[in-house]
N, C-alpha and C positions, 0 to 999 in steps of 0.2 A: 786375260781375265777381265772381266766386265767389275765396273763398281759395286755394284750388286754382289756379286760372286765375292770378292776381297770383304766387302765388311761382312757376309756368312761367316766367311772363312775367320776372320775377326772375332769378332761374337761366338761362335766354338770353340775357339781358341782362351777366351777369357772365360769360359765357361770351363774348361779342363783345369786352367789356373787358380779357380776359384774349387773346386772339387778338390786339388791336390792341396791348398792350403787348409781343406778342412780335416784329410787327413793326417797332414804334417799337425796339426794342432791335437788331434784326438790320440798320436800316439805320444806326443809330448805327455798330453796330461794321463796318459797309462803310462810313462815311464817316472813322472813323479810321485803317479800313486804307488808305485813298485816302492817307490824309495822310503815315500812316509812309514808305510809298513816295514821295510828293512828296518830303518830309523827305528823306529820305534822295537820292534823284538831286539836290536842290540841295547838300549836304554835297558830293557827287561830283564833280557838276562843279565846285562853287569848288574843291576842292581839286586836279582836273584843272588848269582856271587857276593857278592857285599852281604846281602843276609847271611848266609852261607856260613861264611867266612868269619862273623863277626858271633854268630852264632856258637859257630862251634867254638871257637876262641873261649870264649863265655862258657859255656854249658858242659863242652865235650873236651877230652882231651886231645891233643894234637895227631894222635897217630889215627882216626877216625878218618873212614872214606869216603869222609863228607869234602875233604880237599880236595883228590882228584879231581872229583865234577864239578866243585868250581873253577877249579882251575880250568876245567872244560869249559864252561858257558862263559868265562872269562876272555879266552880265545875263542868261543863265534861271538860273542858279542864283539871284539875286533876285527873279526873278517864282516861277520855283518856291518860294521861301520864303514870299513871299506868299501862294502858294496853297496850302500848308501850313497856317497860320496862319488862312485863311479855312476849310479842311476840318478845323479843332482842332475850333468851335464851328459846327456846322450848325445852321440854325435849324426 
């Protein structure tokens, strides 16, 4: 190979490396936006729960089916938090 030829060959080379780094960066910042949105509907629903719960505590009596589904948004807002947490650090 001619000198010529080696820095082509160069120069499209950091030309692929610069392309891959912009899509190593653009899926980063779509798997942290996965997360904020995660993040944030677990925050939602626990605190739905928490209404819920405190609500009915207050207003209704205990045997109302208003516990079940809190108790439901209680547990995805936990697995949502998990899966938060697992979309912080993509591998």
């Amino acid at each position: 190979m001619t000198q010529a030829e080696m820095e082509a060959e160069i120069t499209n080379l950091r030309a692929q490396l610069s392309r891959i780094e912009q899509e190593q960066k653009a899926r980063t910042e779509h798997w942290l936006r996965l997360e904020k949105v995660s993040r944030g509907m677990a925050v939602a629903f626990g605190l739905a729960a928490i209404v819920l719960i405190i609500g009915g505590a207050i207003f209704i009596a205990r045997s109302n089916p208003i516990f079940p589904f809190a108790l439901s948004l209680i547990l995805s807002s936990i697995t949502l938090g998990l899966l938060a947490q697992t979309l912080r650090s993509p591998s």
